[in-house]
Every structure is written in structure tokens, then in C-alpha cells.
C-alpha atoms as one frame of an Amber mdcrd trajectory, in Angstrom:
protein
 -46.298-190.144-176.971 -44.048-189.721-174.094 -40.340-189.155-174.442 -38.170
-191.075-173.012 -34.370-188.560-171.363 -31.449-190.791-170.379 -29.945-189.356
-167.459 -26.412-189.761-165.859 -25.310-189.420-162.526 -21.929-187.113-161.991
 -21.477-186.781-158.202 -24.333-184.365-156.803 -24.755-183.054-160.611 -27.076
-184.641-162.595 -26.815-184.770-166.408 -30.345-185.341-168.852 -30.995-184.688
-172.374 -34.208-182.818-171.053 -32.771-180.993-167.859 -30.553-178.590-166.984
 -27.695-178.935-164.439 -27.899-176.712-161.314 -24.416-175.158-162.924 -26.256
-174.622-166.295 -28.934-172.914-164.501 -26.956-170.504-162.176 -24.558-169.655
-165.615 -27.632-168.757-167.254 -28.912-166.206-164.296 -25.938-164.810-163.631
 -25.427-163.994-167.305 -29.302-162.918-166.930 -28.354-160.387-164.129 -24.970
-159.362-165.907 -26.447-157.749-168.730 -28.762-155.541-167.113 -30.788-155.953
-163.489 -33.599-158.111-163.270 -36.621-159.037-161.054 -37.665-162.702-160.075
 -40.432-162.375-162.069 -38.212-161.803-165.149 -36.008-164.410-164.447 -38.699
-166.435-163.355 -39.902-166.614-167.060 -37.176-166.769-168.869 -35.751-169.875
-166.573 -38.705-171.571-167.233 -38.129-172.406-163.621 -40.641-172.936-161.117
 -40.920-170.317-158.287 -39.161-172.163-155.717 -36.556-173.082-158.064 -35.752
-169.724-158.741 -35.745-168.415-155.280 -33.475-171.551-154.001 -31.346-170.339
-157.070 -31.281-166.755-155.802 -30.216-167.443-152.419 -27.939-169.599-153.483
 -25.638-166.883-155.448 -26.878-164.324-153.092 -25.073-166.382-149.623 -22.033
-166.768-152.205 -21.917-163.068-153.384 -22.168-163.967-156.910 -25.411-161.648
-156.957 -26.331-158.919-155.181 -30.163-157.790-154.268 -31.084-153.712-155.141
 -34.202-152.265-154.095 -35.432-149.602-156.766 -38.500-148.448-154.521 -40.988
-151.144-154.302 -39.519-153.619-156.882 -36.270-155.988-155.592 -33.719-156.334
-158.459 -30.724-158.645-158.817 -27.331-157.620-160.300 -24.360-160.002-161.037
 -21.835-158.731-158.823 -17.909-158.639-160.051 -16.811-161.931-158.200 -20.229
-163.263-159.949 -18.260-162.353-163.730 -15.294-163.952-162.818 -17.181-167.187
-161.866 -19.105-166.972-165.185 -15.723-165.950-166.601 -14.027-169.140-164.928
 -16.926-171.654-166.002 -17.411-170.910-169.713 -13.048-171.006-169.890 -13.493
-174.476-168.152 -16.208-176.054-170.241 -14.052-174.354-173.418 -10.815-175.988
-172.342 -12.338-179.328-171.112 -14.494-180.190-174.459 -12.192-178.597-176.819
 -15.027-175.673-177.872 -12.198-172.826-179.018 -10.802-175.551-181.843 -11.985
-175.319-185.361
């Protein structure tokens, strides 16, 4: 049986009950790399993102500083820099404000 996903055009962002935005997906790998420092391969899985999804991701928040790239001998590591927290910071206090989240 195949699933139907509704999905809604916003501008450039597109919004689907089966995908994720491309804001939904660079929150989640910045809060990925914030927590500790992580390889594509580890982000790679826990995106569930294809691999050039993941590197366009990458190079995305690495050409905006919001990441920056380590390399522990052999193995290339990403790290959420501090202008990448205060984006995160800045996006979960928007989507909180705009829908009304912090209200009981």
C-alpha cells in the first residue's frame, strides 16, 4: 500500500508529513555535532540521509561557520562551532515563540 504525504510549498522550504525541511535537517546536525564531535559516517546514519545529502549539508554550515572540520589523525570530525549554538539557540526560540510551544 503506498502512502500518500501532502506537501506545501513555503518559499524555497518545502513542508511534507514524510520529509524533513533543509532547516530541520541542519538543526538536527548541528545539535548532532554540539554534543560531542562526529564523523560523516555517524551523521550519515543517524540522518538517514543519503551521502550527498549529507555532504551538501556539511558544506553548507561549514561556508557559514556554523561547523567547523577537525582532523584527529586519519579520521575528519565535525564540531558545532559557537556562532553554530547561537543559530540553534536562535531557531528553537523562534519555532517556541512562533507556535506557542513554552505555553501550558
Amino acid at each position: 500500500m503506498r502512502r500518500s504525504s501532502h506537501n506545501c510549498c513555503l518559499g524555497d522550504i518545502v513542508m511534507s508529513s514524510s520529509r524533513r525541511s533543509k532547516f530541520e535537517i541542519w538543526a538536527e546536525v548541528l545539535e548532532f555535532c554540539l554534543r560531542a564531535k562526529r564523523t560523516q559516517t555517524w551523521l550519515l546514519r543517524k540522518t538517514r540521509l543519503k551521502t550527498s545529502a549529507i555532504k551538501e549539508t556539511l558544506q553548507f554550515l561549514l561556508s557559514r561557520s556554523l561547523i567547523e572540520q577537525l582532523n584527529e589523525g586519519d579520521i575528519i570530525k565535525y564540531h558545532t562551532t559557537q556562532r553554530g549554538e547561537e543559530v540553534l539557540k536562535r531557531f528553537y526560540t523562534l519555532v517556541n515563540d512562533y507556535f506557542d510551544l513554552n505555553q501550558s
